[in-house]
C-alpha positions in Angstrom: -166.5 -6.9 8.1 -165.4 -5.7 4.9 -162.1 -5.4 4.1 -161.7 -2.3 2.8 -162.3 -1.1 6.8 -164.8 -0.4 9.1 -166.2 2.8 7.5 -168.4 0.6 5.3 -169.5 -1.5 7.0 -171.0 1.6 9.9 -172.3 3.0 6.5 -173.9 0.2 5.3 -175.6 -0.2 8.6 -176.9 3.0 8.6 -178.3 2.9 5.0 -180.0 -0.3 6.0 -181.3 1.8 9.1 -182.6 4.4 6.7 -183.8 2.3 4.0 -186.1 0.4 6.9 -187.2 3.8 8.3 -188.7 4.8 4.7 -189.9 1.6 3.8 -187.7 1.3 0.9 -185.7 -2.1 -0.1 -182.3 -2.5 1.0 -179.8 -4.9 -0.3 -175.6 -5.1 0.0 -173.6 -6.3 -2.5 -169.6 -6.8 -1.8 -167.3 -7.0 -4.4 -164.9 -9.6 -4.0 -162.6 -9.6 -7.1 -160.5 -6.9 -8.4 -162.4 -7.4 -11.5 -166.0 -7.0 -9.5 -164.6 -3.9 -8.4 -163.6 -2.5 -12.1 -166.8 -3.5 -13.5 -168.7 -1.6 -10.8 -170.6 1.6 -11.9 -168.7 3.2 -8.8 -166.3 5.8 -9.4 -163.9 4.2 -7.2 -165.5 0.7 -7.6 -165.5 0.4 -4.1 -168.3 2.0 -2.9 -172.1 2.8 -4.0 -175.7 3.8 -2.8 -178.1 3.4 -5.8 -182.4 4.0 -6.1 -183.8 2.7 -8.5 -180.5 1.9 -10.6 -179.6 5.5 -10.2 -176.4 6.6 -8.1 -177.3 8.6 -5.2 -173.5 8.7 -3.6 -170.0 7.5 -4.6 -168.5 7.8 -0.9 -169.7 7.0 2.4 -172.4 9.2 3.9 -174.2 9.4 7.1 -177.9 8.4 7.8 -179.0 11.7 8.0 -177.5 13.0 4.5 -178.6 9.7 2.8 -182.6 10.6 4.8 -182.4 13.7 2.9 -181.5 12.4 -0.7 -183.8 9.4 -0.2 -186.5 11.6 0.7 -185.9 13.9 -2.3 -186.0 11.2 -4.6 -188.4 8.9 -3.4 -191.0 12.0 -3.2 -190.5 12.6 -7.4 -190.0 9.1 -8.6 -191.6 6.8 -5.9 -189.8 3.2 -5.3 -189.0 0.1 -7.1 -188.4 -3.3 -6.4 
């Protein structure tokens, strides 16, 4: 569990539940050091979802929000590994 609560860790889950249901690669990263955290391209350094090296959100959203942007963007640009 992460320590900054249990809201990311449900998001997390759910943008691994949405990244399986499109097919799309999913992978977590948790910053551990202050200085992880500062170096992050996060706004807040504490949170993220990114396609493609591209922010998509800055705070925690639900499955069916992230759906929506993934969809958008996965339809102009496709996906990469």
């Amino acid at each position: 569990m992460s320590r900054s609560g249990p809201w990311s860790f449900q998001t997390a889950a759910a943008a691994l539940r949405a990244a399986e249901e499109l097919g799309i690669p999913f992978r977590r990263i948790d910053l551990e050091t202050c200085q992880e955290a500062q170096d992050s391209p996060c706004v807040y350094g504490v949170f993220g979802i990114f396609l493609n090296g591209k922010l998509l959100s800055y705070h925690p959203i639900g499955k069916k929000r992230l759906l929506e942007l993934l969809q958008a963007r996965t339809g102009d640009e496709g996906v990469h590994e």
